[in-house]
KOLVOTI-938562 format. One record per residue: residue in three letters; residue number from 1; y, x, z of N, C-alpha, C, CB in turn. Coordinates in pm, whole numbers, plus 50000, padded with zeros to 5 digits. Glycine has a CB too. Example, Ala and Ser with C-alpha at 12.3 -4.5 7.8 and 13.67 -1.06 7.14 Angstrom:
2
ATOM  aa   i   n_v   n_u   n_w  ca_v  ca_u  ca_w   c_v   c_u   c_w  cb_v  cb_u  cb_w
ATOM ALA   1 49431 51319 50780 49550 51230 50780 49670 51320 50780 49553 51131 50905
ATOM SER   2 49775 51285 50708 49894 51367 50714 50003 51290 50787 49940 51408 50572
This chain:
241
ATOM  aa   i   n_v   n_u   n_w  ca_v  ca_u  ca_w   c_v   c_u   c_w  cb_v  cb_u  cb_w
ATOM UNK   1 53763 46676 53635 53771 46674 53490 53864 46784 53439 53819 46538 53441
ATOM UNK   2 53966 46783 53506 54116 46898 53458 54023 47015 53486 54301 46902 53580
ATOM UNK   3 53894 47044 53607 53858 47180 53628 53753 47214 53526 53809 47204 53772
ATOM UNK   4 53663 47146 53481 53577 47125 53369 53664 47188 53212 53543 46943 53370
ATOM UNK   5 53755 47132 53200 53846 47167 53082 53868 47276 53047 53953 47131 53086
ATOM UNK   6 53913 47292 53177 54020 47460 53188 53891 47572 53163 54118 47503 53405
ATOM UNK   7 53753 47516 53240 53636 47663 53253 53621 47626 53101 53452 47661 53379
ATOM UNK   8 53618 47530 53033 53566 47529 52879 53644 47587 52796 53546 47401 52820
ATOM UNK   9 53782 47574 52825 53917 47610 52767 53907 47802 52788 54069 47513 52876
ATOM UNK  10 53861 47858 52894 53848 47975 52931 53739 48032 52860 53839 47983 53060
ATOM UNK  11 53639 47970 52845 53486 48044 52803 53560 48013 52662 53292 47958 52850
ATOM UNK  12 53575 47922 52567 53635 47916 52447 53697 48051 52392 53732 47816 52457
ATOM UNK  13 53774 48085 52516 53911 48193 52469 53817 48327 52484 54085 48196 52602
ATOM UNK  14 53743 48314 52567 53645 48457 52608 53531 48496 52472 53529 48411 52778
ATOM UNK  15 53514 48400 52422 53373 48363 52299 53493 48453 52211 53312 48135 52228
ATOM UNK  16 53592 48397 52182 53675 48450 52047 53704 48561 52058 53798 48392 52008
ATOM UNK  17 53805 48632 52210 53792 48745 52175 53708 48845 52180 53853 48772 52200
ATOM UNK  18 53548 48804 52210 53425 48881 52232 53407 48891 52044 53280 48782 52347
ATOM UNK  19 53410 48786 51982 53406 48786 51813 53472 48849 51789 53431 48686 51729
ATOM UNK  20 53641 48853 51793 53733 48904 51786 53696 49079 51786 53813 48840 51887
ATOM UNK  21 53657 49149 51869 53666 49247 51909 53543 49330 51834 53676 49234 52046
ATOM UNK  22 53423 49254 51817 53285 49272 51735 53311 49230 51589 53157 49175 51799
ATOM UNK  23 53391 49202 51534 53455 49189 51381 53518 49321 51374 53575 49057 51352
ATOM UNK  24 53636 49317 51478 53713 49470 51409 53674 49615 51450 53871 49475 51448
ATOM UNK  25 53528 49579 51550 53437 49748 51533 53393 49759 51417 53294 49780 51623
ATOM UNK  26 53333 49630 51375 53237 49667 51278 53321 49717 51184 53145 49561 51227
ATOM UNK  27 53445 49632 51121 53524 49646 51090 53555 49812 51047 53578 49578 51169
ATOM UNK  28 53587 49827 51134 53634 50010 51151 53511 50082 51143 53712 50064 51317
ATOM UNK  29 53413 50024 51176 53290 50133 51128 53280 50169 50988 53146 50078 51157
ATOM UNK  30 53310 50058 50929 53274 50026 50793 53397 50139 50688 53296 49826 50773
ATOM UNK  31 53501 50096 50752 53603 50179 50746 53536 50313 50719 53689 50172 50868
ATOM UNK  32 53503 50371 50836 53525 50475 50892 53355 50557 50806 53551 50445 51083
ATOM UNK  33 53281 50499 50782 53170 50490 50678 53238 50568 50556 53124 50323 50639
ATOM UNK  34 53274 50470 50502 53349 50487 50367 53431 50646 50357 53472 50351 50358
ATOM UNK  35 53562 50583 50428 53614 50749 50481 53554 50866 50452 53612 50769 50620
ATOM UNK  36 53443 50891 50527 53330 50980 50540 53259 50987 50410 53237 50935 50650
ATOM UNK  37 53214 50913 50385 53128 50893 50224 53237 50970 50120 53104 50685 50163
ATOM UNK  38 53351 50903 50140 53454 51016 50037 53501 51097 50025 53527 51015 50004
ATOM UNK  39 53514 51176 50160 53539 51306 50207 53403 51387 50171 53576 51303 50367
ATOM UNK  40 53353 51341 50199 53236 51426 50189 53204 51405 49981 53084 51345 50326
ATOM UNK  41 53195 51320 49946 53218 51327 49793 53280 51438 49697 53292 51231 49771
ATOM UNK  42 53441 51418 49793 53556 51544 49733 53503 51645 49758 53704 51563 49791
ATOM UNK  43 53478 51653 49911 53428 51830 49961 53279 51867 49813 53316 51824 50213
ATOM UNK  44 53215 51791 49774 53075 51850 49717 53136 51850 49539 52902 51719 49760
ATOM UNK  45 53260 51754 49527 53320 51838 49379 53423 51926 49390 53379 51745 49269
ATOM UNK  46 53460 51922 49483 53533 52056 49514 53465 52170 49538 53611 52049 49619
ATOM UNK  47 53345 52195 49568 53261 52293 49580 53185 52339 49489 53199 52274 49658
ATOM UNK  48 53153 52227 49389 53071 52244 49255 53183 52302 49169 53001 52093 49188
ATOM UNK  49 53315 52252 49190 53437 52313 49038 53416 52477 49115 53690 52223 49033
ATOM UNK  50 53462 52506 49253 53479 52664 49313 53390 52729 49239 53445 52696 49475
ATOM UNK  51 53230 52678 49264 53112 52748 49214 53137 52765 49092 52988 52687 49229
ATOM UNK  52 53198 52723 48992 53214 52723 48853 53310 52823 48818 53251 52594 48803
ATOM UNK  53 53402 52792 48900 53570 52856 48797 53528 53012 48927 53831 52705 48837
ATOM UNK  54 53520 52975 49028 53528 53145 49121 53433 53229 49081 53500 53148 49293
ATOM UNK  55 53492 53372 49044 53329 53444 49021 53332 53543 49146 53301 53550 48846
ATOM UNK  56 53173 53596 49138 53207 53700 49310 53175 53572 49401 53427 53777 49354
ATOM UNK  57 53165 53705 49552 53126 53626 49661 53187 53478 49696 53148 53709 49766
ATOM UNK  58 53330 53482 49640 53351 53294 49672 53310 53219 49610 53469 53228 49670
ATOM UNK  59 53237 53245 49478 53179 53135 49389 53086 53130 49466 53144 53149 49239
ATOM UNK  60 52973 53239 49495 52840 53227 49570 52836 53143 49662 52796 53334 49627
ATOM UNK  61 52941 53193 49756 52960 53089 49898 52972 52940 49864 53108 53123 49986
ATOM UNK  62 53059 52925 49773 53080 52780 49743 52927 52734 49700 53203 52755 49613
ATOM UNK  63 52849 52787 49641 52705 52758 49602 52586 52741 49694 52668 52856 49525
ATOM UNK  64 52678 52818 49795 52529 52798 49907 52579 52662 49998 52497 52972 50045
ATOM UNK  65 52672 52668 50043 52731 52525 50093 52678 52448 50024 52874 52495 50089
ATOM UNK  66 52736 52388 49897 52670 52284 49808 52524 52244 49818 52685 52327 49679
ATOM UNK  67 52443 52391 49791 52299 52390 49817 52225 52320 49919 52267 52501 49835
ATOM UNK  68 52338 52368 50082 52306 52384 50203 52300 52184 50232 52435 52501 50293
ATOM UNK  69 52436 52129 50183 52521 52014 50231 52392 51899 50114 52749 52031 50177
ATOM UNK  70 52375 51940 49984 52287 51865 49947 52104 51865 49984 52319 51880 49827
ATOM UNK  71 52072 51973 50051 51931 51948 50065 51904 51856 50220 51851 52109 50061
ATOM UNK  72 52033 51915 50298 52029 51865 50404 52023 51707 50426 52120 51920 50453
ATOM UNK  73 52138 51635 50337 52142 51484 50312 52039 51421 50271 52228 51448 50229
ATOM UNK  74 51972 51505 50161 51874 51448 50092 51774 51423 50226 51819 51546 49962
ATOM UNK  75 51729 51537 50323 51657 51532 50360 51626 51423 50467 51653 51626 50368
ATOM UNK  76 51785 51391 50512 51833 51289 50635 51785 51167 50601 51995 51273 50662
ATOM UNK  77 51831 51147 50479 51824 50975 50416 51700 50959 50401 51895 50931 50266
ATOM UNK  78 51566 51101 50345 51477 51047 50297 51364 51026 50453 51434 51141 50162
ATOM UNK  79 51369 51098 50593 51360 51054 50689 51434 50959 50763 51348 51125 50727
ATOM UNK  80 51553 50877 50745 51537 50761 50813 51545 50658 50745 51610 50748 50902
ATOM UNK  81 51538 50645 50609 51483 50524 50554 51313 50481 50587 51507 50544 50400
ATOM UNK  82 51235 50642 50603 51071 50619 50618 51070 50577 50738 50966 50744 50601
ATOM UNK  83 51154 50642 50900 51095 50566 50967 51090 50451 51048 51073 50611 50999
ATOM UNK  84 51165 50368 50919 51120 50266 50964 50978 50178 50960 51197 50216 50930
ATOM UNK  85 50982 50226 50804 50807 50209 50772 50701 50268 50853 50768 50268 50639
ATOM UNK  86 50758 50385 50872 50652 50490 50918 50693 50556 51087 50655 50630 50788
ATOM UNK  87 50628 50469 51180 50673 50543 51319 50629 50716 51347 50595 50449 51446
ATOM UNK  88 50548 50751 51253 50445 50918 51282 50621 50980 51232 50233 50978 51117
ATOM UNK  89 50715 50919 51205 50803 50988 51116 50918 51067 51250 50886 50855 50987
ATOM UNK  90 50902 50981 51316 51017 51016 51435 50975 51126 51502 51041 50901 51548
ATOM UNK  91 50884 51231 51502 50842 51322 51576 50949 51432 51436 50640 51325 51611
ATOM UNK  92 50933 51412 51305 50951 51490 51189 51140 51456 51201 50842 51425 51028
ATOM UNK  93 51162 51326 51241 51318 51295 51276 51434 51370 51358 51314 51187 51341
ATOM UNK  94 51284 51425 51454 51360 51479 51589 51370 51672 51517 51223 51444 51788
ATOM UNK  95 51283 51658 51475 51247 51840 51462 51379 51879 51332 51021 51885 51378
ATOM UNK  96 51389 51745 51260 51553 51751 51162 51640 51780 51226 51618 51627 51097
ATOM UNK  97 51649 51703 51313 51807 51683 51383 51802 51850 51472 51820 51499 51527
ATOM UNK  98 51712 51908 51508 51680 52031 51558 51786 52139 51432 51484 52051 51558
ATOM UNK  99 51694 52099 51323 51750 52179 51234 51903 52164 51164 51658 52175 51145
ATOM UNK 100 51942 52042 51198 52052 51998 51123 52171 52058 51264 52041 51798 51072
ATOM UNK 101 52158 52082 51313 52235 52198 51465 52238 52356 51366 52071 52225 51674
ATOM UNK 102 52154 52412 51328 52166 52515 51241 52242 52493 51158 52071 52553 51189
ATOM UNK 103 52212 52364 51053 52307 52413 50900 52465 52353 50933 52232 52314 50717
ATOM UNK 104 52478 52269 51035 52603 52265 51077 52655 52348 51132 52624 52190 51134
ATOM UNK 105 52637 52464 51175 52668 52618 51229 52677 52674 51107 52554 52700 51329
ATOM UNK 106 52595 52655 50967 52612 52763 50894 52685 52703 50833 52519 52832 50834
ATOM UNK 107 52737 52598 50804 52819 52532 50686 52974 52596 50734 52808 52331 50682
ATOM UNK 108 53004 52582 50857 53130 52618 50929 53154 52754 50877 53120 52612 51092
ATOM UNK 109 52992 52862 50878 53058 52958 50917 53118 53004 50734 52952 53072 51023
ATOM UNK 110 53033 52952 50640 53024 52963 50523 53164 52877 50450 52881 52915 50491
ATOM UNK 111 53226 52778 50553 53362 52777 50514 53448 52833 50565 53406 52688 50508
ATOM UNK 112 53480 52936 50708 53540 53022 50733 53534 53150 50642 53513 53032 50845
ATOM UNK 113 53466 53204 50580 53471 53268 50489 53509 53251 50338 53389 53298 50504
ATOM UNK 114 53548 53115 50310 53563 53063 50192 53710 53135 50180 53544 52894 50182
ATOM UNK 115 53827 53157 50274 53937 53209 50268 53964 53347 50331 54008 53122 50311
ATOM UNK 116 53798 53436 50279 53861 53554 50384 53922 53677 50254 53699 53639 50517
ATOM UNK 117 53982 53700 50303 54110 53760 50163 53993 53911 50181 54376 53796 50228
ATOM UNK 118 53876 53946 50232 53859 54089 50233 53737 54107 50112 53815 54149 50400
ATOM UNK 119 53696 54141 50056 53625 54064 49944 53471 54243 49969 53772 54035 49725
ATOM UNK 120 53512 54294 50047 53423 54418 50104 53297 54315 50197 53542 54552 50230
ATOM UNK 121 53399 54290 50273 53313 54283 50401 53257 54147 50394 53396 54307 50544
ATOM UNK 122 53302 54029 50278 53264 53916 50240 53085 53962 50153 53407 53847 50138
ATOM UNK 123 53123 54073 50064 52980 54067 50037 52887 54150 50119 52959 54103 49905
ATOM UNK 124 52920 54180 50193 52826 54265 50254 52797 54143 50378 52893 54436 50303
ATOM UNK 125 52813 54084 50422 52728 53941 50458 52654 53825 50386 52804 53871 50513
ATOM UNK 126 52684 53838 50273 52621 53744 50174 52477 53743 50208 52644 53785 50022
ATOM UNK 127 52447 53893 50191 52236 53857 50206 52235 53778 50321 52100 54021 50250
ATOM UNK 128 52254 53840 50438 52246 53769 50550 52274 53556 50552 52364 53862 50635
ATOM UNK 129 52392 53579 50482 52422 53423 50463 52315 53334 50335 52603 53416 50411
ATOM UNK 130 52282 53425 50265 52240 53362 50133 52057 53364 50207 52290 53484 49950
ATOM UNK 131 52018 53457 50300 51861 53398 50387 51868 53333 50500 51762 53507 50438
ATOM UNK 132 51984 53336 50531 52018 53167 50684 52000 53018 50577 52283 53156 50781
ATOM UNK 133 52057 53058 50446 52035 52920 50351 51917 52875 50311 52093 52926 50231
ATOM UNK 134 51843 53006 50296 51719 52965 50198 51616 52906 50329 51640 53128 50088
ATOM UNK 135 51677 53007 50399 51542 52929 50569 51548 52767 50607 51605 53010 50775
ATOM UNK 136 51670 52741 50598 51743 52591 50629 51694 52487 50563 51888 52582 50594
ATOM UNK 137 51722 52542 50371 51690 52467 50328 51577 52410 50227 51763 52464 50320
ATOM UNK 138 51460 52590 50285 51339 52554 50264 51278 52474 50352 51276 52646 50249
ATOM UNK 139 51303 52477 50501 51254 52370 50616 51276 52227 50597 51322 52396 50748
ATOM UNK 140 51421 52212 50525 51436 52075 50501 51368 52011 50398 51555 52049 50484
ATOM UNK 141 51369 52090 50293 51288 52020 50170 51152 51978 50217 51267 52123 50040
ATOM UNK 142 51091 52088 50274 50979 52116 50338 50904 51953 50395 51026 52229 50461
ATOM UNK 143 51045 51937 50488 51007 51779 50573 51010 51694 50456 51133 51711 50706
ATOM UNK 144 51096 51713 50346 51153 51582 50276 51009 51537 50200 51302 51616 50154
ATOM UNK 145 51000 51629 50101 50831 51648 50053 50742 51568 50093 50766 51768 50092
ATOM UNK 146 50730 51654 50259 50574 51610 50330 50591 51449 50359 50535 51706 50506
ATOM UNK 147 50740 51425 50380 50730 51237 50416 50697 51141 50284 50908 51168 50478
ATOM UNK 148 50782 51265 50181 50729 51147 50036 50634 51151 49990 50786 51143 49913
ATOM UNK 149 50564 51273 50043 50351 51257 50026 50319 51173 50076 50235 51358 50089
ATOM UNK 150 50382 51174 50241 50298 51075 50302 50302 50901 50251 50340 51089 50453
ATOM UNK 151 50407 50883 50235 50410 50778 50154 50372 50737 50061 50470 50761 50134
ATOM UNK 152 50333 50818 49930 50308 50784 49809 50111 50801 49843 50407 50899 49681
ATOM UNK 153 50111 50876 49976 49940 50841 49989 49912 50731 50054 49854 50943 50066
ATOM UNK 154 49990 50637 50104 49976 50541 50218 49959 50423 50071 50138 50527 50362
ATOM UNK 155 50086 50459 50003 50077 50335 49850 49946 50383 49757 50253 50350 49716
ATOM UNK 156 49905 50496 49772 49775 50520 49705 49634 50434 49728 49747 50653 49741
ATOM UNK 157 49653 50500 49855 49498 50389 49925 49549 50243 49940 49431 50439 50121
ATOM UNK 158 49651 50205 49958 49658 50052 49942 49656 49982 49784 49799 50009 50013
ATOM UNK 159 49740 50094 49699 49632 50067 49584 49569 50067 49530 49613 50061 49539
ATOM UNK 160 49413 50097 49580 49279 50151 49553 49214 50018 49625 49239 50319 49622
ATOM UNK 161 49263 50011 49753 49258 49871 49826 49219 49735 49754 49393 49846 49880
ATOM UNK 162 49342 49704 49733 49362 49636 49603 49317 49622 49503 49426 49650 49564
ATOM UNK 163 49263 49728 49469 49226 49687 49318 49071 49709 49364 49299 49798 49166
ATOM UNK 164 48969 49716 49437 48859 49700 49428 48850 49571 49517 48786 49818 49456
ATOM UNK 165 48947 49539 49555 48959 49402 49570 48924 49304 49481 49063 49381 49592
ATOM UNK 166 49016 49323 49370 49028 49237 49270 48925 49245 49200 49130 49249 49200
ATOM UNK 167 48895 49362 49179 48723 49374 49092 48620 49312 49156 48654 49530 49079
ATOM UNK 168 48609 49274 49297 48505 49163 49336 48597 49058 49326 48426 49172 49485
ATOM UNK 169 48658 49015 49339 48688 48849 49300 48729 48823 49153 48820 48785 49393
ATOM UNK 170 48743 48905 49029 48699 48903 48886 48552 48876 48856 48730 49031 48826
ATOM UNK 171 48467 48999 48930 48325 48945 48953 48255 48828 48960 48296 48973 49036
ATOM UNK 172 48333 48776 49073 48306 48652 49139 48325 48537 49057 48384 48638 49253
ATOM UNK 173 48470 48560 49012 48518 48430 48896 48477 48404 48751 48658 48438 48869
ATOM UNK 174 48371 48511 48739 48310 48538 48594 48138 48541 48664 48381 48724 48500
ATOM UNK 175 48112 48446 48739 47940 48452 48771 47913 48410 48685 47863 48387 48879
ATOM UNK 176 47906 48324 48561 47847 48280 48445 47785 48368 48352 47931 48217 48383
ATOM UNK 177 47829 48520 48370 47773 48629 48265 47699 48678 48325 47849 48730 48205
ATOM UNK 178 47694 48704 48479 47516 48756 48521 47448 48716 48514 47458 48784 48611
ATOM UNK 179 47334 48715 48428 47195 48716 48399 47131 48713 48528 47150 48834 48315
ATOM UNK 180 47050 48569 48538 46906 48614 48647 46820 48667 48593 46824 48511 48715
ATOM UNK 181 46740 48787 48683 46652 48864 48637 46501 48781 48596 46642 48973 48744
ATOM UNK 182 46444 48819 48512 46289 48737 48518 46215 48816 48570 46213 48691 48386
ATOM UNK 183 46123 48712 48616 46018 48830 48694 45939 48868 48614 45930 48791 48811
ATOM UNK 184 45877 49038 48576 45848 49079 48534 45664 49055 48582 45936 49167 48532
ATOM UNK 185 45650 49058 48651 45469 48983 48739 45466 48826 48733 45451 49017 48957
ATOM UNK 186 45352 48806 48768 45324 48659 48776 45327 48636 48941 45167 48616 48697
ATOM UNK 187 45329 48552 48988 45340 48475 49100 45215 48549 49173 45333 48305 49073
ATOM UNK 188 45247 48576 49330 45096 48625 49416 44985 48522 49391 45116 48631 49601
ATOM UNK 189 45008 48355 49412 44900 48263 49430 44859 48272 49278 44942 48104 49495
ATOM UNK 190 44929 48265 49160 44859 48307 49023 44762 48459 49021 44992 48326 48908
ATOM UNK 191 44810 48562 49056 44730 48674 49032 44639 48644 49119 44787 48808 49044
ATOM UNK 192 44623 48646 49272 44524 48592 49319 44419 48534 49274 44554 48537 49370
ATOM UNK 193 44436 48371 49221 44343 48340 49104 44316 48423 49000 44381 48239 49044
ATOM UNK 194 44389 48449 48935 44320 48542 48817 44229 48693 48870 44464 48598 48711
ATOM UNK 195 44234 48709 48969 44141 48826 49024 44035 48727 49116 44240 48963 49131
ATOM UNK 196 44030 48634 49088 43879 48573 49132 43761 48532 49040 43900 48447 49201
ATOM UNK 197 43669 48530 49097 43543 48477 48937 43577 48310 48938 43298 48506 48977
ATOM UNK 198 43568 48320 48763 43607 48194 48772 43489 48086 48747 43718 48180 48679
ATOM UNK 199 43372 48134 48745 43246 48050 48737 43100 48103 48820 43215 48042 48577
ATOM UNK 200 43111 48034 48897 42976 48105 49042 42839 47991 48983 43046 48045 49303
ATOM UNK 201 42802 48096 48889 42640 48004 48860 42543 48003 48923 42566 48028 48759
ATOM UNK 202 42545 48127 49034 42411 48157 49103 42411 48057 49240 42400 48336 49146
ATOM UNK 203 42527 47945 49268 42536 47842 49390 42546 47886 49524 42424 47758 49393
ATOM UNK 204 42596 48041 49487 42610 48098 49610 42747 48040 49694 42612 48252 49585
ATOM UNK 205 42820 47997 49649 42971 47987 49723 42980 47881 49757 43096 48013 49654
ATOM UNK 206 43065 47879 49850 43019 47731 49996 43129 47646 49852 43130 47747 50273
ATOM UNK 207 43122 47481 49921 43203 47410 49888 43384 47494 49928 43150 47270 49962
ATOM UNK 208 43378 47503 50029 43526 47516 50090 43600 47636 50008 43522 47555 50267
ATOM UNK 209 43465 47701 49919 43569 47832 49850 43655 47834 49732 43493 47942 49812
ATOM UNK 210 43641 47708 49705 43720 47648 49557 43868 47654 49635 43662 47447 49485
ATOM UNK 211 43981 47655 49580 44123 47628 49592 44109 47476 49639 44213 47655 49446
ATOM UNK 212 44208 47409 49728 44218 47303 49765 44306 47264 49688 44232 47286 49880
ATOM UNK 213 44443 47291 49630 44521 47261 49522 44459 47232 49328 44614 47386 49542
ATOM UNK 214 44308 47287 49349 44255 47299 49227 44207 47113 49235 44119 47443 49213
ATOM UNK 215 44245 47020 49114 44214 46885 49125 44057 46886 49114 44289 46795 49013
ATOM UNK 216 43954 46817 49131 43809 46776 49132 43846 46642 48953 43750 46674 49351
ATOM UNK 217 43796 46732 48894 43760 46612 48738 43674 46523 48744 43700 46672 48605
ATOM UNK 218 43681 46345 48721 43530 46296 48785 43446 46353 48636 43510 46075 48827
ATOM UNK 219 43324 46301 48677 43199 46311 48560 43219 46236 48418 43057 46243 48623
ATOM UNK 220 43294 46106 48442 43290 46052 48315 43441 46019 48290 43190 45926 48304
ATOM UNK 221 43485 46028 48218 43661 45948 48199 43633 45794 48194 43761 45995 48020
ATOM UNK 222 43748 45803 48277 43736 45642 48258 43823 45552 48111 43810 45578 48414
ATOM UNK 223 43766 45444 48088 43840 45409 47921 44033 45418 47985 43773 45167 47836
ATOM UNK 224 44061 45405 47871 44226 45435 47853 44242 45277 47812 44288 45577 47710
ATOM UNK 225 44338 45224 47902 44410 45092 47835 44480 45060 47687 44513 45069 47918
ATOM UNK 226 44432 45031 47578 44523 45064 47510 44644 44916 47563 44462 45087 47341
ATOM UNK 227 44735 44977 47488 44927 44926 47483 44896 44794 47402 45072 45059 47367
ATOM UNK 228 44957 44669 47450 44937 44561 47371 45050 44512 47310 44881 44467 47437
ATOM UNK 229 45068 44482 47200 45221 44518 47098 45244 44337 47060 45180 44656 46893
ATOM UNK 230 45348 44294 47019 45376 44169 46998 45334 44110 46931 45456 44145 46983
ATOM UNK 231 45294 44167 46804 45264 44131 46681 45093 44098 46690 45314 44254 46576
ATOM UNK 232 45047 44152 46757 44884 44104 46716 44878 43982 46830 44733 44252 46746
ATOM UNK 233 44806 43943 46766 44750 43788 46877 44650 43859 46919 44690 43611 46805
ATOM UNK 234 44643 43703 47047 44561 43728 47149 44405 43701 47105 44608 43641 47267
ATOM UNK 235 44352 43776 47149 44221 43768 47164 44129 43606 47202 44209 43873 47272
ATOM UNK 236 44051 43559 47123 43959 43427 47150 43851 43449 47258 43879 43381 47011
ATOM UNK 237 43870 43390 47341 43759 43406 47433 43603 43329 47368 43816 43333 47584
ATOM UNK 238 43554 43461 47403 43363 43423 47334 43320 43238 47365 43195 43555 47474
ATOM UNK 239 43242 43203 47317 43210 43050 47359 43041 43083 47387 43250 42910 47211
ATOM UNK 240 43009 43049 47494 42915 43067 47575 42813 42970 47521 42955 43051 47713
ATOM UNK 241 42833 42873 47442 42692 42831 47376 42658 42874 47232 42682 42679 47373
């Protein structure tokens, strides 16, 4: 019993600090999230005021960063929110992260120059820096685009789906307004008859060629009962002498 205790007493203590330890990662991720989210906040208004108040190659620079740091994000978030929806997306995920190795090379190099006191040799790299940007972050838009086509065509045909859906079961729930057609002909066994002679005087035609559905009329009618009503009396029977 005391050994029973102690292994329960042990796994107890092992459970908590396994919680223990998976609370304060997450913990610090979350942290460490945030952190990041605000650093990176300051860095993109600190780069938007440079672009504003600096004129000359450090305003520029500050402009292509900004350019560089916002198409790139845009482009991140708008591929991995899709693929989750969308698995065709992870081939377009991988060829990002390809590219996102470039603009993290150029962002560095475009803030090493943010403090280069030589203001010659700063613009005379600009073209060069200002078509490493436009390549980067025409490729990225490029992906961002083609995933939010693909999406907004995937919600297209599902709502085309849909709605000719609904137009047969509106159909359906309104059968009271279609009209059955009338037939515009008469019945085959009617025209039939009517394209036969309808009186053979010369006694040529067997018995069997009449219609079997046609009734036989006898020769004489027989009398009709009349209806006997309350009010009249009965009839006296004749007296036989």
């Amino acid at each position: 019993m005391i050994t029973v205790i102690a292994l329960l007493f042990l796994l107890f203590v092992v459970l908590g600090a396994y919680a223990t330890v998976k609370v304060v990662g997450a913990a610090k991720r979350g942290v460490d999230r945030t952190l990041d989210q605000a650093r990176r906040t300051v860095e993109d208004h600190t780069l938007r005021a440079k672009s504003f108040t600096q004129p000359g190659p450090a305003g520029e620079i500050a402009q292509l960063r900004l350019r560089l740091r916002t198409s790139m994000r845009a482009t991140q978030d708008a591929l991995r929110s899709g693929v989750a929806e969308d698995e065709s997306l992870k081939e377009s995920l991988g060829l990002f992260e390809r590219l996102s190795a470039h603009g993290v090379e150029l962002d560095r190099d475009l803030k090493r120059l943010e403090s280069e006191p030589d203001r010659a040799t700063l613009a005379e790299r600009l073209p060069g820096l200002r078509e490493r940007t436009e390549r980067i972050t025409k490729s990225a838009d490029s992906l961002r685009w083609a995933a939010r086509d693909r999406a907004g065509r995937f919600a297209q045909d599902d709502l085309d789906s849909l709605s000719a859906q609904i137009d047969v079961e509106a159909g359906a729930l309104r059968h009271w307004t279609t009209e059955d057609p009338t037939p515009t002909s008469a019945p085959w066994p009617e025209a039939a008859a009517a394209g036969a002679p309808t009186d053979d005087r010369t006694g040529s035609g067997s018995p069997w060629s009449r219609p079997a559905a046609e009734p036989t009329q006898p020769a004489i009618t027989p009398p009709l009962r009349r209806p006997a009503y309350p009010w009249q009396k009965k009839p006296r029977p004749e007296s036989t002498t």
